[in-house]
C-alpha positions in Angstrom: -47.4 0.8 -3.4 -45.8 -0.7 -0.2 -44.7 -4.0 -0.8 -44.6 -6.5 2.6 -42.3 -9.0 1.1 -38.6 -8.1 2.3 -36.2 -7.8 -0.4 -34.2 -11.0 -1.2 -31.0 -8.8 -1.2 -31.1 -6.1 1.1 -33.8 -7.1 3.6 -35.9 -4.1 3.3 -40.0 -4.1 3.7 -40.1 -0.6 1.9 -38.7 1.1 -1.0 -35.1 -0.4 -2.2 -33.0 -0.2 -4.9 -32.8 -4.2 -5.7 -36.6 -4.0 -6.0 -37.0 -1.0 -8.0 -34.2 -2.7 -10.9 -36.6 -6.2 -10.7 -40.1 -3.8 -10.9 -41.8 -1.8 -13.5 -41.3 1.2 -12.2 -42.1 3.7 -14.4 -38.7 3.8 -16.2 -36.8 4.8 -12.6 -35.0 0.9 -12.3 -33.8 1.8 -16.0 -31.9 5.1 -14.6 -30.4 3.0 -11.8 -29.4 0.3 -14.3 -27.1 2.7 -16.0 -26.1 4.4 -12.6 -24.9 1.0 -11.8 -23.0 0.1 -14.9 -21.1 3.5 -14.1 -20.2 2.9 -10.6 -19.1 -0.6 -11.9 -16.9 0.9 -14.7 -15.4 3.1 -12.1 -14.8 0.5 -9.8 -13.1 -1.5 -12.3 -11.0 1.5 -13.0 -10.1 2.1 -9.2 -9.0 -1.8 -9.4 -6.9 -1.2 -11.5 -5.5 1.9 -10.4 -5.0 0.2 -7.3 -3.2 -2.8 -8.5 -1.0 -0.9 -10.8 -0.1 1.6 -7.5 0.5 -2.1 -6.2 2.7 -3.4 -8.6 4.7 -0.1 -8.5 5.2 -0.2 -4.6 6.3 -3.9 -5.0 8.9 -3.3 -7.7 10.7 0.1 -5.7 11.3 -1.9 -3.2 12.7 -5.0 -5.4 14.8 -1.8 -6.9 15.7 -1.1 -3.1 17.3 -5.0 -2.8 14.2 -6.4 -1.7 13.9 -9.4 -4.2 11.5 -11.7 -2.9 8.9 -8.3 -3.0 5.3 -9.1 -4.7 2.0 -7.6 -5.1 -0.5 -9.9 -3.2 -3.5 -10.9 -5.3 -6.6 -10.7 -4.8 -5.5 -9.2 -1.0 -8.4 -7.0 -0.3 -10.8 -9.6 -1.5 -10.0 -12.9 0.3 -11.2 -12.7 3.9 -10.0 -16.1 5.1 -6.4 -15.7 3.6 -3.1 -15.5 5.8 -1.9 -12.3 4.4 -4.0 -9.6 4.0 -1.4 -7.2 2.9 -1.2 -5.5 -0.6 2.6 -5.7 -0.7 4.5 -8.2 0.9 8.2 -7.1 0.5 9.3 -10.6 1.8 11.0 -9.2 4.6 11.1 -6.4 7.5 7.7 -4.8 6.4 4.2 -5.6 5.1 2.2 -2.9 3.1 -1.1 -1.6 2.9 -1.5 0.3 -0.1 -4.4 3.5 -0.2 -4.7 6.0 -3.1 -7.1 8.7 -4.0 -7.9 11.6 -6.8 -10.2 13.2 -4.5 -6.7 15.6 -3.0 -6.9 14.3 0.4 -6.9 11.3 2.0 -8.5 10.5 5.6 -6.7 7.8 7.2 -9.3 5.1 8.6 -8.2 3.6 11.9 -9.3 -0.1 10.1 -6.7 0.2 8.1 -4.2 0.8 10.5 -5.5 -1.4 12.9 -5.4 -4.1 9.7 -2.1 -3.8 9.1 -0.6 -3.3 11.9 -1.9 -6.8 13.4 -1.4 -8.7 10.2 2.5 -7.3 10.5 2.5 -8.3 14.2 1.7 -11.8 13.2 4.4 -12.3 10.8 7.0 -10.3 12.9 7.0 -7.0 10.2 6.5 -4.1 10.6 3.6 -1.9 9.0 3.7 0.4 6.6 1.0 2.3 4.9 1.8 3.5 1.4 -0.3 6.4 0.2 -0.8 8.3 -3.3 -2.7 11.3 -3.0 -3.8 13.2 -6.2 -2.2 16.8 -7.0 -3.9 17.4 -10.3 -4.7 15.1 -13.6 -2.3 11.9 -13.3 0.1 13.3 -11.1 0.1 11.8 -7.6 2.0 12.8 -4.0 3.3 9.7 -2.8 3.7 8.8 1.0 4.7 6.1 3.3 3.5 5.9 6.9 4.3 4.0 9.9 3.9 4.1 13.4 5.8 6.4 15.7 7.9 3.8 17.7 8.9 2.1 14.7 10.0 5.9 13.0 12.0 6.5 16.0 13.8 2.8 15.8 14.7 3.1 12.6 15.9 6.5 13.1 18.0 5.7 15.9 19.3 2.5 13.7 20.6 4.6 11.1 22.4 6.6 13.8 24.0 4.5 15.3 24.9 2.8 11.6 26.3 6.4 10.9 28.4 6.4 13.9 29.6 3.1 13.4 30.5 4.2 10.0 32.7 6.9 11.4 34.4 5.5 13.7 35.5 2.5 11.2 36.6 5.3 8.7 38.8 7.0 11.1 40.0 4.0 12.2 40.8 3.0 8.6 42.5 6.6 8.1 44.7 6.0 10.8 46.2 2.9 9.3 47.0 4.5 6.6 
């Protein structure tokens, strides 16, 4: 049976989901009811997965001196909101958080692009934090950035290293 009326949620003429859970389908709306309270246990599980990945990137950096370092609530939900970011370590960077247990990980160029402007307009730089599943509860854990940013800090800590050095050598000589 074709229905002309379009679908209050989707817009479709034809055969839709939203429909098919209102209808009397032969039992068929009843199998995507339960499909649906699956997807939305496992979404509330990937929530919370994700905020607790969250948390955990916000208090390694409070470990590394950062103290002002927070999850941001609700950051992937409010559209309108200054800071978009899932970490915010109060200073130097801004963090975008990404996990799977699929074993790999495909880096979406809206992510990047995201954080990499919202960093921009709070003078940070962007980092993407990443835990990738090895096995059952046991997770690889990455942080990118981009290149030019890599190579500055590298070339920071060198010339910190040098610095160091130097002063040592000088302080050796007093001696």
């Amino acid at each position: 049976m074709f229905d002309e009326n379009p679908c209050s949620k989707c817009g479709s003429t034809g055969f839709c989901k939203h429909k098919q859970l209102s209808g009397s389908h032969s039992g068929i709306g009843q199998k995507n009811q339960k499909d649906d309270k699956l997807i939305a246990r496992d979404v509330k599980h990937n929530k919370q997965r994700s905020q607790a990945q969250e948390r955990n990137i916000a208090e390694g950096y409070k470990a590394a001196g950062f103290a002002k370092s927070h999850r941001v609530p609700m950051s992937g939900a409010l559209h309108e909101a200054v800071l978009f970011a899932d970490v915010d370590p109060g200073e130097k960077f801004l963090i975008e958080a990404k996990q799977t247990r699929s074993g790999k990980l495909v880096l979406e160029t809206g992510w990047l692009k995201k954080i990499k402007l919202e960093a921009a307009a709070v003078g940070r730089k962007p980092l993407l934090h990443a835990a990738v599943a090895l096995d059952e509860g046991n997770y690889e854990r990455w942080v990118a950035m981009p290149e030019e940013d890599w190579f500055n800090i590298v070339k920071e800590n060198k010339d910190l290293d040098e610095e160091n050095s130097f002063l040592r050598s000088e302080l050796e000589g007093d001696i």
